[in-house]
Steps between C-alpha positions, in 0.01 A plus 500: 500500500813702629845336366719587753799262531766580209228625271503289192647660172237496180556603191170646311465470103157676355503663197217784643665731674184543725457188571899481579480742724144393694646144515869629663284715749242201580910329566642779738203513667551126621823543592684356184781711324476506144822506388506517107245589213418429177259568206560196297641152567819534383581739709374338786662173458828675464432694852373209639844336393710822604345566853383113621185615631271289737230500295425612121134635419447495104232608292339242256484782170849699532660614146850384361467192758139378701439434789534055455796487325678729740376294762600203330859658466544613872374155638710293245798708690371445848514879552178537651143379599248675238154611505346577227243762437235532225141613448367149409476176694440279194595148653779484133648785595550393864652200405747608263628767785504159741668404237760757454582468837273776653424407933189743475275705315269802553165614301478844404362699676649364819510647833790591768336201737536291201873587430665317825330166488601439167854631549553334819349208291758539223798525755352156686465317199870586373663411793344178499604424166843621550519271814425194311719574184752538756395137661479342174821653395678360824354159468616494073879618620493228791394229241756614240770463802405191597532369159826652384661406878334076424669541129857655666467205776427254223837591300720542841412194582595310162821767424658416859331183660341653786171426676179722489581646814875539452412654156229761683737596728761591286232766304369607857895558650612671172182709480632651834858521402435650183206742695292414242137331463487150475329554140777660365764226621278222366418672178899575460575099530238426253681767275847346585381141404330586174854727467748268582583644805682365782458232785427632857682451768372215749216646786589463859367238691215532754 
């Protein structure tokens, strides 16, 4: 498989120079650029945080840092999807890289035909699980919202005597005013009341 489009960026951590070099070839070869490496996992998590690769490759057994904690460290950050490589496919060790946040692994000895499907695997697998962090994010800051525009509507109402709607409409007309989000208008009356702040002035009609 040729990688044509905007080649993704990998950085490569192996502590065997050989086997560096084979697996950066293997890399080229399919079109990726590898654009940092490393001989031990510190090294590569600071690269990986320095040059915001597409895609990390670690070695499980690296000196100074291996291969799962720097993967743990790099997907903790969201740098980077991470596959992990090592010369055993015990199921413990698999799951504590799934569990360190690796998308992938590879078996040594692997093969260039193996090397794309589990990248391209990786890469997949990220994006989805950025997508949905993203989702779940959305849906957490619309619910907060909600809540802290209900609470601001609550104490306009009581503070001033206006209805629900006349209440909402004074947080929706001064969140345009003021350009700002209708959060940070509702979270600023809560503030005020629990403050002492002052009354607002009466919402238009309509």
């Amino acid at each position: 498989m040729l990688v044509t489009e905007s080649a993704r960026r990998v950085v490569i951590a192996e502590d065997e120079a050989l086997i560096r070099l084979d697996l950066k070839e293997m890399l080229q070869e399919d079109g990726y650029e590898v654009v940092g490496e490393a001989g031990d996992g510190e090294t590569a998590v600071r690269l990986a945080a320095e040059l915001k690769p597409d895609l990390v490759i670690l070695d499980v057994k690296m000196p100074v840092l291996d291969g799962i904690s720097a993967a743990e460290r790099i997907s903790a950050d969201r740098i980077a999807p991470v596959v992990i490589l090592t010369a055993f496919s015990q199921r413990e060790l698999v799951q504590r890289a799934t569990d360190a946040g690796a998308m992938a692994y590879l078996v040594k000895p692997f093969t260039k035909t193996d090397l794309a499907p589990a990248i391209e695997m990786a890469v997949s697998r990220y994006t989805e699980m950025r997508a949905l962090e993203a989702e779940v994010a959305g849906l957490q800051d619309r619910l907060e919202t909600r809540k802290v525009v209900e609470r601001a509507k609550g104490l306009l109402q009581q503070a001033n005597g206006w209805s629900e709607p006349d209440a909402f409409r004074w947080i929706q007309k001064t969140s345009m005013d003021r350009r700002l989000s209708m959060r940070a208008v509702a979270e600023a009356v809560v503030a005020g009341a629990t403050g002492g702040g002052a009354g607002q002035d009466e919402p238009a009609a309509g």
